[in-house]
Backbone bond lengths (Angstrom), bond angles and torsions (degrees), N, CA, C in turn:
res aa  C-N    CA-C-N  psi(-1)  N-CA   C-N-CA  omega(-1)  CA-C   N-CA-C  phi
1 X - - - 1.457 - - 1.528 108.40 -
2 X 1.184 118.44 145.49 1.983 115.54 -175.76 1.527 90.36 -105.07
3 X 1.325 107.14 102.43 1.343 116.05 174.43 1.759 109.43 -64.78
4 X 0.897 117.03 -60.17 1.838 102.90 154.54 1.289 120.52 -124.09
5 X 1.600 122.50 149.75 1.487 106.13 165.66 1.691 104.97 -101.07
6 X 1.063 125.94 116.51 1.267 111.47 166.11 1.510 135.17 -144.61
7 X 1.568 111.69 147.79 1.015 136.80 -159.64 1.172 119.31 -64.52
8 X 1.506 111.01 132.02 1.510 94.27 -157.65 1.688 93.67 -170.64
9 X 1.433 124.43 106.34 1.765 113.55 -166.99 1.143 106.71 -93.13
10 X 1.543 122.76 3.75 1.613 122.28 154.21 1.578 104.08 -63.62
11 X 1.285 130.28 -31.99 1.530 140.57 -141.35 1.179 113.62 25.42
12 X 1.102 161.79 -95.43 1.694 168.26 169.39 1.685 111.49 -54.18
13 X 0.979 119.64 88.79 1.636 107.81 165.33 1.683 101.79 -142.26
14 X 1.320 98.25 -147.17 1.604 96.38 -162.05 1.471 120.10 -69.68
15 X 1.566 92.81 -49.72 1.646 125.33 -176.73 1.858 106.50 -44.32
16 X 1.708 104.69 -38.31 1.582 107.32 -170.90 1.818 89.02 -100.50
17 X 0.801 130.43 -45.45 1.383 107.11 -162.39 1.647 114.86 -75.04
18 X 1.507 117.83 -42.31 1.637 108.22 158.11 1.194 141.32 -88.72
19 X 1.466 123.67 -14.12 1.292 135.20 -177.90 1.335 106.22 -86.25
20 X 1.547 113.70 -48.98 1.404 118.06 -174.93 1.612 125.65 -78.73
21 X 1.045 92.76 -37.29 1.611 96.23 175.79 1.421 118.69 -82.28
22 X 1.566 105.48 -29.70 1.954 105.20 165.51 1.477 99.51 -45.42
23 X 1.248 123.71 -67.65 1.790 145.90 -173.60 1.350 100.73 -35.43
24 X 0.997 125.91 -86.22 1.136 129.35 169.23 1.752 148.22 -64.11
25 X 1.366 97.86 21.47 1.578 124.14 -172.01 1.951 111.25 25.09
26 X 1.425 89.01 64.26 1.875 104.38 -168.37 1.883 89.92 -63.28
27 X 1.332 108.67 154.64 1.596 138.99 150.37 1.254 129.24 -66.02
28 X 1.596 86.96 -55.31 1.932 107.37 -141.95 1.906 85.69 -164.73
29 X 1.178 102.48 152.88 1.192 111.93 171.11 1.793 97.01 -135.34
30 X 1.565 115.01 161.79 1.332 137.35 -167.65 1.500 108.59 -127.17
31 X 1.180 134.83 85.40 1.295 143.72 167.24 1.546 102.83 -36.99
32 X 1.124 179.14 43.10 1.746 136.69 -135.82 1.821 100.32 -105.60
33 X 1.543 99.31 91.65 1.547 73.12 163.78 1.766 101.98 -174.43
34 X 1.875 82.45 129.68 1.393 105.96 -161.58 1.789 120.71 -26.52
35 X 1.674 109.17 -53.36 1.674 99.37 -175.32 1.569 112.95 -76.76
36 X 1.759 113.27 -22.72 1.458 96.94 -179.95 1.676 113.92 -55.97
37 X 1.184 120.98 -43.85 1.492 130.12 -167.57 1.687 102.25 -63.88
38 X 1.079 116.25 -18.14 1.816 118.87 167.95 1.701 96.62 -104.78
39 X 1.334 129.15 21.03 1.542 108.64 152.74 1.305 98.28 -136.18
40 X 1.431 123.83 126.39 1.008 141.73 146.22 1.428 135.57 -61.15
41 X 1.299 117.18 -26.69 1.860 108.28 148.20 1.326 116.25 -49.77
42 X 1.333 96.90 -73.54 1.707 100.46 -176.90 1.214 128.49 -51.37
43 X 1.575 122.88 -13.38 1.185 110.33 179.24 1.223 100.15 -90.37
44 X 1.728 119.27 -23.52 1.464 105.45 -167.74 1.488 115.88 -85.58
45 X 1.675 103.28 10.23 1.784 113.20 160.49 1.312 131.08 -84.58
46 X 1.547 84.65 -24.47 1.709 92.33 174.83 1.442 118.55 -72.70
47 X 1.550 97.87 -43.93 1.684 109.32 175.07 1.504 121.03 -60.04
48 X 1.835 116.00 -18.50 1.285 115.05 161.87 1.249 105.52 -80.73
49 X 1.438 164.86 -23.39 1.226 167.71 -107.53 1.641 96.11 -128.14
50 X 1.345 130.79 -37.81 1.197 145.01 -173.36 1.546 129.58 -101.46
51 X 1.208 96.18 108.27 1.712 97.42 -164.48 1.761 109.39 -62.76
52 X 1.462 113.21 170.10 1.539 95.70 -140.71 1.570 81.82 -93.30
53 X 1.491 133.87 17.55 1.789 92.57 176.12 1.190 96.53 -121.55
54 X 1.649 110.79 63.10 1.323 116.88 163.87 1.587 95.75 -143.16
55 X 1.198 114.14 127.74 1.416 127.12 -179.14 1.569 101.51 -58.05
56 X 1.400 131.97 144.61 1.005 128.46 151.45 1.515 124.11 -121.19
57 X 1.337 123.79 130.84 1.837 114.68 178.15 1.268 95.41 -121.26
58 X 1.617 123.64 163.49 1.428 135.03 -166.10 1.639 77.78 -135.96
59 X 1.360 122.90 143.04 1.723 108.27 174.71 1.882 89.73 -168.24
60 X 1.144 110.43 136.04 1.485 114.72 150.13 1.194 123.17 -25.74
61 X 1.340 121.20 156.02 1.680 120.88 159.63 1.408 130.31 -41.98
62 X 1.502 79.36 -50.48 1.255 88.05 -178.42 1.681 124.33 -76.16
63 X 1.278 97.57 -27.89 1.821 112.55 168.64 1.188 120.44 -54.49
64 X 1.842 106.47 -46.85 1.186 109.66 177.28 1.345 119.87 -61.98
65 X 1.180 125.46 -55.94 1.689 139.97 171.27 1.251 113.05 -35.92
66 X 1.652 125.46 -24.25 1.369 124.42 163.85 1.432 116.83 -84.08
67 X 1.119 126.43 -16.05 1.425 157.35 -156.80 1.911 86.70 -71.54
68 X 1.332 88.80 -98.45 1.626 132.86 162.60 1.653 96.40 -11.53
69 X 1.419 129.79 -83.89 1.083 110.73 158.89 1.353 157.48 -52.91
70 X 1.426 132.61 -14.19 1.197 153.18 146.39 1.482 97.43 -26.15
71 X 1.396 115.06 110.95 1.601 124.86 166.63 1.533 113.05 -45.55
72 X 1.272 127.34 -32.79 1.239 131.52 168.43 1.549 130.30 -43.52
73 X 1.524 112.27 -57.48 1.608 131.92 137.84 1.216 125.83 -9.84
74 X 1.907 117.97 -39.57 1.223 126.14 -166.71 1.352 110.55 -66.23
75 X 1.786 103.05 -32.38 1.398 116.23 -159.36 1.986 121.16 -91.55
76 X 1.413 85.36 15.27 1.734 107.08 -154.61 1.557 91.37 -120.00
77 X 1.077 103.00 165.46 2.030 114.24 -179.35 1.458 74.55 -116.08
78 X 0.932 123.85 154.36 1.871 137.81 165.49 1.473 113.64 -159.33
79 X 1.107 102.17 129.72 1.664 113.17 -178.54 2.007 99.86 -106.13
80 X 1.177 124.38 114.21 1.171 145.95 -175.45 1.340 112.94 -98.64
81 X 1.835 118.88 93.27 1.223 115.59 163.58 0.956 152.61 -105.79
82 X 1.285 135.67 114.75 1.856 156.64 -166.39 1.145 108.95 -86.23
83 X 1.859 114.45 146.78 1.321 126.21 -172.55 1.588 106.28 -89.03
84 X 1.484 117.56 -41.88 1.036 107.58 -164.31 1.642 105.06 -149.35
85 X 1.157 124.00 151.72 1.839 117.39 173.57 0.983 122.51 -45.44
86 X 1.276 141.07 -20.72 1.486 151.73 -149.87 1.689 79.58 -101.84
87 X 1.464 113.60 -89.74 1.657 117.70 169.51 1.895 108.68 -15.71
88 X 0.972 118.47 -53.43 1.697 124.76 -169.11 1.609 97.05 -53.74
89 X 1.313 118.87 -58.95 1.593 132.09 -138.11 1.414 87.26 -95.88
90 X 1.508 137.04 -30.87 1.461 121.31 167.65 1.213 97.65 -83.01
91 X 1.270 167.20 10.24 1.405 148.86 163.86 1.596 103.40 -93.64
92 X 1.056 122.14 -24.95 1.951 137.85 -158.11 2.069 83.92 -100.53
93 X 1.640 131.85 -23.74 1.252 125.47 -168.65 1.806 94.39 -98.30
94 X 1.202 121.21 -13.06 1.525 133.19 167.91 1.518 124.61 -84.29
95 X 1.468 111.72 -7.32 1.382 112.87 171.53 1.333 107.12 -129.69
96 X 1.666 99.37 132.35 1.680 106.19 -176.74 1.611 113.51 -65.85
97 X 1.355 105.11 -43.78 1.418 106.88 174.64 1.779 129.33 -100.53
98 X 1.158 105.21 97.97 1.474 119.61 -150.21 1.633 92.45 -77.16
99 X 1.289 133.74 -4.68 1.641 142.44 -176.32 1.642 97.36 -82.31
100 X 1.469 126.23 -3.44 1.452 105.56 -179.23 1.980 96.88 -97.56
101 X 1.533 115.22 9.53 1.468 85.12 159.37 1.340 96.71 -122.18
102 X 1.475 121.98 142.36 1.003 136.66 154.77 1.566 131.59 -60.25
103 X 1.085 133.16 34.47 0.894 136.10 -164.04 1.613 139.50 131.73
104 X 1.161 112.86 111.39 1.940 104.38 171.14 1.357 134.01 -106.21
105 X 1.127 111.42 142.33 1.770 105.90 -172.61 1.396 95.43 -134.56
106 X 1.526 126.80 130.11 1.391 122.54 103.80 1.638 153.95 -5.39
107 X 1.291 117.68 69.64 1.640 108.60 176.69 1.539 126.59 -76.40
108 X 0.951 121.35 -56.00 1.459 153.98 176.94 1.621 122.32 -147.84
109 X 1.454 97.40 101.83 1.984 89.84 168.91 1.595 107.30 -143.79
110 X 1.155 119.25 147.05 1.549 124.30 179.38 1.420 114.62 91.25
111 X 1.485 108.39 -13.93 1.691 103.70 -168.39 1.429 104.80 -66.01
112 X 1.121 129.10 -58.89 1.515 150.94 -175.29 1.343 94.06 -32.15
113 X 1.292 122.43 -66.37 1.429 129.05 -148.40 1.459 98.78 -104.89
114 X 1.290 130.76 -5.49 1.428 122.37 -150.44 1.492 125.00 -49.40
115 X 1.571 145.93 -2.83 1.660 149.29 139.32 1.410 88.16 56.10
116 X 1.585 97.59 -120.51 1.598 120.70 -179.81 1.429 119.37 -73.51
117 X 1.558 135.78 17.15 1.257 134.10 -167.78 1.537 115.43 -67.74
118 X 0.653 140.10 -171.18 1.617 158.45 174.28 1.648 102.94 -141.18
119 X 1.442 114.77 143.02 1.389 124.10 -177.78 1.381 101.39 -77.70
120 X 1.110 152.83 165.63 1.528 174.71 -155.27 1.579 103.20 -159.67
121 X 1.263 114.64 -62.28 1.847 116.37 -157.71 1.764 75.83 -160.97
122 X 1.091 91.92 -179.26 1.405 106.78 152.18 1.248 142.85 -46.10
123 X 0.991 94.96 -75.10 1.800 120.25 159.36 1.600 111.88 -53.51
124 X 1.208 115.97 -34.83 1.525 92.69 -164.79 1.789 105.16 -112.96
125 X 1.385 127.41 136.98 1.237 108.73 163.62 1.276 110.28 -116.64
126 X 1.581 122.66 178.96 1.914 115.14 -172.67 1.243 103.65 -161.41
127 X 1.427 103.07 138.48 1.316 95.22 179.92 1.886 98.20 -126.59
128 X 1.486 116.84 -172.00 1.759 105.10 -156.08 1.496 87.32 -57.64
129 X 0.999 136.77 -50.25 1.882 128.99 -163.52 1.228 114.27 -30.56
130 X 1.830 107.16 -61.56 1.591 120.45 162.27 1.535 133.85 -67.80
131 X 1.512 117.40 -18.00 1.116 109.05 153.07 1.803 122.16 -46.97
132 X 1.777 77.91 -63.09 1.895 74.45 -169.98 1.232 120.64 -56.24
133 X 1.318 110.44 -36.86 1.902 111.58 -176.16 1.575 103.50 -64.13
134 X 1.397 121.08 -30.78 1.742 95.62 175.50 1.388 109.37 -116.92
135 X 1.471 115.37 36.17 1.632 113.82 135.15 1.572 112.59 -93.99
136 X 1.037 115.17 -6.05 1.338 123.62 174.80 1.424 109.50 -76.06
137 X 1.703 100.19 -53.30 2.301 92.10 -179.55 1.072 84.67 -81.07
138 X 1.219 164.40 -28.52 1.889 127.30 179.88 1.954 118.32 -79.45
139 X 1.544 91.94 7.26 1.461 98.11 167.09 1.651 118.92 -83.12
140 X 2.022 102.91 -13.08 1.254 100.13 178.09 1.467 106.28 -101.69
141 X 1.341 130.60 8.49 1.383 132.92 152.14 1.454 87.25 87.63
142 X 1.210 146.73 21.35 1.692 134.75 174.34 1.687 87.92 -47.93
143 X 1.448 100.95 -161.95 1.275 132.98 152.98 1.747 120.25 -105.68
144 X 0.866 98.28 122.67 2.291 113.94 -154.76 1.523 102.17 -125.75
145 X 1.260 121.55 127.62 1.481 131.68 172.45 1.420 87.87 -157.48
146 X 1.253 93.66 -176.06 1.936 160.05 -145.41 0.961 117.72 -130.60
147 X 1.178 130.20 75.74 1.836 118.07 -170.97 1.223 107.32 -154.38
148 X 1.016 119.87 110.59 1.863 116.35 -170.94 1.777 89.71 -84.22
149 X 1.161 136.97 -64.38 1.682 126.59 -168.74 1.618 105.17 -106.23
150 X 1.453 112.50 -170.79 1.607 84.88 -170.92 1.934 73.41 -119.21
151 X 1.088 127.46 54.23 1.393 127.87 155.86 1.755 109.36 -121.59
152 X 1.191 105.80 0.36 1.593 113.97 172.61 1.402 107.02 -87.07
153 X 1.208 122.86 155.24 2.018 136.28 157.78 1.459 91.65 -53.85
154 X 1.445 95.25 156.09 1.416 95.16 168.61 1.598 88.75 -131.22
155 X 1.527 90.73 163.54 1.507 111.58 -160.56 1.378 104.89 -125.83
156 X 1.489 122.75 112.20 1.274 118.94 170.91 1.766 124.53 -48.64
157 X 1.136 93.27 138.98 1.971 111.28 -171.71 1.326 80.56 -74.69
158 X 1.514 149.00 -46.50 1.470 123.39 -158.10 1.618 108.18 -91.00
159 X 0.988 113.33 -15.44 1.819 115.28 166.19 1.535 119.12 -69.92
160 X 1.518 101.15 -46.54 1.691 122.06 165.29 1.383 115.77 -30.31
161 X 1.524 93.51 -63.37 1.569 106.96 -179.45 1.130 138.76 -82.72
162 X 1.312 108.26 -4.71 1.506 122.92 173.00 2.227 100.76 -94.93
163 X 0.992 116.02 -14.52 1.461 108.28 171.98 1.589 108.12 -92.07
164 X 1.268 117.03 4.19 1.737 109.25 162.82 1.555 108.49 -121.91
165 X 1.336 105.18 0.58 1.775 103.52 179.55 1.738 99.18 -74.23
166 X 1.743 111.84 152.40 1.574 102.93 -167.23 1.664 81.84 -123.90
């Protein structure tokens, strides 16, 4: 089961690999994202980043989405991490049954790059690309927040987004 997937364009750092996975009694974690799996430095940073009795896979979107379904998965806690909303909402348009993740969060997205963004929270910035892709996952009704640690409030993504909609 992917106890959360969440978004996060650091993908692997401290905040998700000990805070989050203590919280959520993680297995295995799910990298999914297309250029890490064509760089081999970076993946082999991520794989140091992760202490070893937590499985780690680095896999395409599309890899992952087969992943995710594999009856095997069911039996696993897995924390699934995405670079960006756009990335989230094509991996969530690849699985028929959108009930095997329990949940999505927001950690950090847009800051890095933020150009033309609009603020969201702190943590998150968006520009129209990311609007649409996460009116798209709250079209599948998961459960969606805002939560950079899991000792923070979390802040609904559809309240978020309605204080920068004009």
């Amino acid at each position: 089961m992917i106890k959360m997937l969440r978004i996060d364009d650091r993908l692997l750092h401290g905040q998700v690999v000990f805070m989050w996975t203590k919280q959520l009694n993680i297995k295995g974690i799910i990298v999914a994202n297309d250029e890490l799996v064509q760089d081999p430095i970076q993946s082999l940073a991520m794989k140091l980043a992760v202490p070893e009795q937590i499985k780690l896979l680095i896999k395409s979107i599309e890899e992952a989405s087969r992943l995710i379904q594999d009856p095997r998965s069911a039996k696993m806690n897995i924390l699934l991490v995405m670079k960006s909303p756009a990335d989230a909402a094509r991996l969530l348009r690849l699985l028929p049954d959108k009930s095997l993740i329990e949940r999505i969060n927001i950690g950090n997205s847009g800051r890095i790059d933020k150009g033309n963004k609009e603020m969201m929270t702190r943590e998150v910035y968006v520009d129209e690309t990311d609007i649409e892709a996460i009116q798209e996952i709250l079209s599948y009704e998961l459960p969606f927040d805002i939560q950079m640690i899991p000792t923070n409030n979390k802040v609904n993504v559809k309240d978020a987004l309605r204080s920068i909609k004009k």
